[in-house]
N, C-alpha and C positions, 0 to 999 in steps of 0.2 A: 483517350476517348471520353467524351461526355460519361457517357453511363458509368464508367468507374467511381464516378463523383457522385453518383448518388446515395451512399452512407456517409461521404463528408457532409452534404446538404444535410441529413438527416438527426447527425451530429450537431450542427450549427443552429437546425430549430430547436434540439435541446439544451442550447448553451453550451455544448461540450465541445465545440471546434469554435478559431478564431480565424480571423482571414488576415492573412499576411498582409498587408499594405506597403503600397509603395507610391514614387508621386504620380507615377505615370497609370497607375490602377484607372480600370475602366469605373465610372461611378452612375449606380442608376435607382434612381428615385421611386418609390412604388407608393400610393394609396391607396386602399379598396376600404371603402365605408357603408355599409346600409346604413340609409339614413333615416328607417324605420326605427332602428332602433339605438343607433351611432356606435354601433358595433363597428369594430375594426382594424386595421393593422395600417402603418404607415413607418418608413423607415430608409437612410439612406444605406446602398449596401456597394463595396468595389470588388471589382472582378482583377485577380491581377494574372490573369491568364485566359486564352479564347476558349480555352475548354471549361474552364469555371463559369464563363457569360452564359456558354451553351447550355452549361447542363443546369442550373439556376430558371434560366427560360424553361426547359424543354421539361423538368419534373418539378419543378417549385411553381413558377410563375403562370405557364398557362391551364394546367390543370385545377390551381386555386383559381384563377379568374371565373373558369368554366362553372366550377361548382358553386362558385360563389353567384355567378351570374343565373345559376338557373333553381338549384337549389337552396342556397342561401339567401336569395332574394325572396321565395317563398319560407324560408324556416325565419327568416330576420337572423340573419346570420353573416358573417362572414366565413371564409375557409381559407386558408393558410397553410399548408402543409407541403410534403415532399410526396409526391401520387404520381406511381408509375402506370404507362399506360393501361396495362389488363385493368388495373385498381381503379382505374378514372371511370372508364366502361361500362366497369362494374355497379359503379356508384349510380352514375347516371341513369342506367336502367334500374336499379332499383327503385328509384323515386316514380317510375313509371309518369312525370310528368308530359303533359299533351304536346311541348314543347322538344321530347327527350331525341328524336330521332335529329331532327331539328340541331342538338347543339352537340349531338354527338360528330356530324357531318362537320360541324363547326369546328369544333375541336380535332378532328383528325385533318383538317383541313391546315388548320394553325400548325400541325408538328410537322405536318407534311414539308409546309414553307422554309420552319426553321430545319427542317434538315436537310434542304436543297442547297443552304444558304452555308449552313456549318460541311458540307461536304463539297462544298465551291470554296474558290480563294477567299481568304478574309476579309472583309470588309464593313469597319462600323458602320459604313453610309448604310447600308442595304439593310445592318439590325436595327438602328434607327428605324427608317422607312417600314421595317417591317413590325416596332413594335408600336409607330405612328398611325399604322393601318389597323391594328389592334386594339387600341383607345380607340378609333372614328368608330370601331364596331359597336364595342361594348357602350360607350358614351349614349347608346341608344336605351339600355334600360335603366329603368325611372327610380328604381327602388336603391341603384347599389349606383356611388359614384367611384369611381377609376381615374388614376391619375399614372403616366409611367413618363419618364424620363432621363432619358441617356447622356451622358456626358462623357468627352475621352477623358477627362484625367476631372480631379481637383483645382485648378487653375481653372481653366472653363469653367465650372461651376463659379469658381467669383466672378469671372467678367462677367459671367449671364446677368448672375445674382445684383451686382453692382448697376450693370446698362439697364436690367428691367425697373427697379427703383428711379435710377437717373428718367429715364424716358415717361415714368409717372408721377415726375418732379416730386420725389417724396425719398429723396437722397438720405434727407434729415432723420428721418423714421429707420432707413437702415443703419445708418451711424449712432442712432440710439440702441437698436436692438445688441450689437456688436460691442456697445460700450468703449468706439475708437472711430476714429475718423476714416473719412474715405481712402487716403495712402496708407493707411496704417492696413485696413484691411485688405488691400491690395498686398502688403507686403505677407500680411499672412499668409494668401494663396498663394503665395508667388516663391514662399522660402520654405517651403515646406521638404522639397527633397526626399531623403530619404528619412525624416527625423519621425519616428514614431507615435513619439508625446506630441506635437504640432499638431501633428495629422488626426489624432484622435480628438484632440482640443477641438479641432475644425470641425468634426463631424459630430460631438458635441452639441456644439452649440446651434451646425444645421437642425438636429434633431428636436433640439429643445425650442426652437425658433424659427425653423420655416418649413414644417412638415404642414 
C-alpha cells in the first residue's frame, strides 16, 4: 500500500533513502517556482514501482502543490515536503486564507481522483491524464509556475527530448548541450538497461541541463 511509503518519501527528502532505478522505472518531471521571488524546487525523480508513483503523488506532490499554490504564493515561497492528509488540513486552515475553503475542496478533490485511479487496474494513461488535468488547474495562478511530467521509462524521455529540439529545428543546440551527436545520444537512452552508472550519468545531466 501507498501509505507504507510514507517514511521512505520522508527519508528521500532528507537525503537518507535512494530509489533503486531500473530502465523500465516510471520517470516524472516536476517544477514549482514562485517567480516572485524564484524560490523553488525542480528535479527529475523514477518510480520503479506503482506504489511508489502512488504514494509520491498522494503525500509529496499534491499536498506541496496545494500549499504552495495558496500559501506559498502569498508567503513567496515554495513548499516541498511529505504532508499527510490531517497535516495538509491543518495547514490550510491555519493560514485562514479568503481562498482556504476553496482549496481545501481542491485538494480533497485531487486525492479523491488519485485514489480512484490507484484502487482501479493500473494504468499510466489515466496518471497521465490525471496529473495533465492538474497543471490545466494550477497553471491558473499568476505568482507560482508548475510544470509536471510523466514518462514510462528513460527511453521515452530521449525520443521526447530529441523530437521536441528536432521539430524546433535546433537539433544543433541539443547536440551541444549533450556534448555528442544525435546517435550518440540516442544510444545512451537506448543502452542504458539495467547499468546504474549510465542511468545516473543520464539524469545528471537531465538535471543539470534541461530542468
Amino acid at each position: 500500500m501507498s501509505e507504507d511509503l510514507i517514511d521512505f518519501w520522508k527519508k528521500w527528502i532528507d537525503g537518507e533513502e535512494e530509489i533503486d532505478v531500473t530502465a523500465d522505472s516510471i520517470i516524472l518531471k516536476y517544477s514549482m517556482i514562485n517567480k516572485q521571488s524564484d524560490d523553488g524546487v525542480k528535479d527529475w525523480v523514477c518510480f520503479n514501482s506503482k506504489d511508489k508513483l502512488y504514494s509520491f503523488i498522494k503525500y509529496l506532490l499534491l499536498p506541496s502543490i496545494q500549499l504552495t499554490r495558496s500559501i506559498g504564493a502569498k508567503e513567496s515561497q515554495v513548499y516541498f515536503d511529505v504532508c499527510e492528509y490531517s497535516e495538509t488540513i491543518k495547514l490550510l486552515e491555519t493560514f485562514k486564507l479568503d481562498s482556504c475553503k476553496k482549496d481545501i475542496e481542491d485538494y480533497k478533490r485531487w486525492l479523491g481522483e488519485i485514489e480512484v485511479l490507484e484502487n482501479n487496474e493500473y494504468s499510466l494513461e489515466s496518471i497521465t491524464n490525471f496529473i495533465n488535468i492538474i497543471c490545466c488547474e494550477v497553471a491558473k495562478t499568476e505568482d507560482i509556475f508548475f510544470e509536471l511530467q510523466l514518462f514510462k521509462n528513460i527511453k521515452c524521455v530521449g525520443n521526447i527530448i530529441i523530437k521536441q529540439y528536432e521539430d524546433d529545428n535546433m537539433l544543433d543546440v541539443l547536440e551541444s548541450k549533450f556534448e555528442l551527436s544525435k546517435d550518440e545520444i540516442k544510444d545512451l537512452f537506448e543502452s542504458i538497461d539495467n547499468n546504474k552508472l549510465v542511468f545516473k550519468k543520464i539524469l545528471d545531466l537531465l538535471n543539470e541541463r534541461f530542468i
